[in-house]
C-alpha angles and dihedrals in degrees: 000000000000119000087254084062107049083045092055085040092052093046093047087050091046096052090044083055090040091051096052087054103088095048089055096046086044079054097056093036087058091055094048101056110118116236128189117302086228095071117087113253092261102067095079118176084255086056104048086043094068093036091058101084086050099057108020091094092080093061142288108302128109092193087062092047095057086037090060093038085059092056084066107119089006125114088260096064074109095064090037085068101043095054078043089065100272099117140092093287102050102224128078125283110248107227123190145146113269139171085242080197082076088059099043127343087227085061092054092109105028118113106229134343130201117225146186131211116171110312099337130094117216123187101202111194119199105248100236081084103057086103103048122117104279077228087079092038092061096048085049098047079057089069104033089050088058091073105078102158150033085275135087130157134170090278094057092049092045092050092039094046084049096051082048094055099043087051094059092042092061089037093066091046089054101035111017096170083074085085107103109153106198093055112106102228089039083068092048092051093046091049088062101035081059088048092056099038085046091055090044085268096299125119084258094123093015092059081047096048085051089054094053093042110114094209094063106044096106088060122115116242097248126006123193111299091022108064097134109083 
């Protein structure tokens, strides 16, 4: 090969390297954007990048969608799959952040209500928690996924308050960093994780504390689904 040849050979091969460079550079700058201190370190922007068609059906948060992908090999893996479509309505559960006042003044504090409209399931969740560790929410969507239908009763409180609680309890095994105290519904979460590990991690205080609960006082004892106190 002539020295004209080796010269065209080696600039074909530089502008083939040189044209790869940008994809490679797109690929690091997508590792290094910087996503809520709140996430786990494993939900990279890459991560939650290739988790978002499976969950995007349930609405338009990203924090919701790391905060289903957590209940995976939790006691909640149940509820996972019924906001996933896997309940008594057949289609995913919308989930999105709401002032719950504009529903029903009554409403106005709690921190999250299921609902039903039709045939579609909604989990509204009060927006003072939109910054919350996904890690809560996803103790919390444990509960909230439980009501499928226009009943409640006691029996259904005390079953969905305890899957919460036992949630939260495996959540901060997996992901410790979740615990942050000063967060409202971290308080919640840890209120109920003290109440389960208090009763040997049974509903025993946390069925005492529904009863008690005057929110709940109109409720019938057992609702279908739900027939065991």
């Amino acid at each position: 090969m002539d020295l004209k040849k080796i010269k065209k050979f080696l600039l074909v091969g530089a502008l083939a390297f040189a044209v790869q460079l940008p994809s490679v550079s797109a690929k690091n700058d997508e590792d290094l954007i910087e996503m809520p201190k709140t996430y786990p370190a494993k939900y990279t922007s890459h991560y939650v990048k290739q988790i978002t068609p499976m969950y995007k059906s349930t609405g338009k948060d990203e924090v919701i969608y790391v905060a289903l992908d957590m209940l995976k090999g939790t006691n909640g893996e149940f509820s996972r799959n019924a906001i996933l479509g896997n309940n008594l309505s057949g289609k995913p559960v919308k989930i999105e952040f709401r002032d719950l006042g504009t529903i029903n003044p009554d409403y106005e504090n709690f921190d999250a209500l299921g609902w039903k409209k039709n045939k579609q399931l909604f989990i509204y969740i009060n927006p003072r928690h939109k910054d919350a560790p996904p890690g809560a929410l996803a103790a919390l969507l444990s509960h909230e996924a439980l009501h499928q239908d226009e009943y409640n009763s006691l029996a259904e409180e005390t079953y969905a308050w305890t899957m919460e609680a036992s949630v939260w309890y495996e959540i901060l095994k997996l992901y410790p960093e979740s615990n942050d105290k000063l967060h409202p519904l971290v308080v919640r979460e840890n209120t109920l994780k003290k109440l389960f590990v208090r009763g040997n991690y049974s509903d025993k205080y946390i069925k005492k504390t529904v009863m008690s609960n005057e929110g709940y006082k109109n409720l019938p004892s057992t609702s279908p689904g739900f027939e065991d106190l």
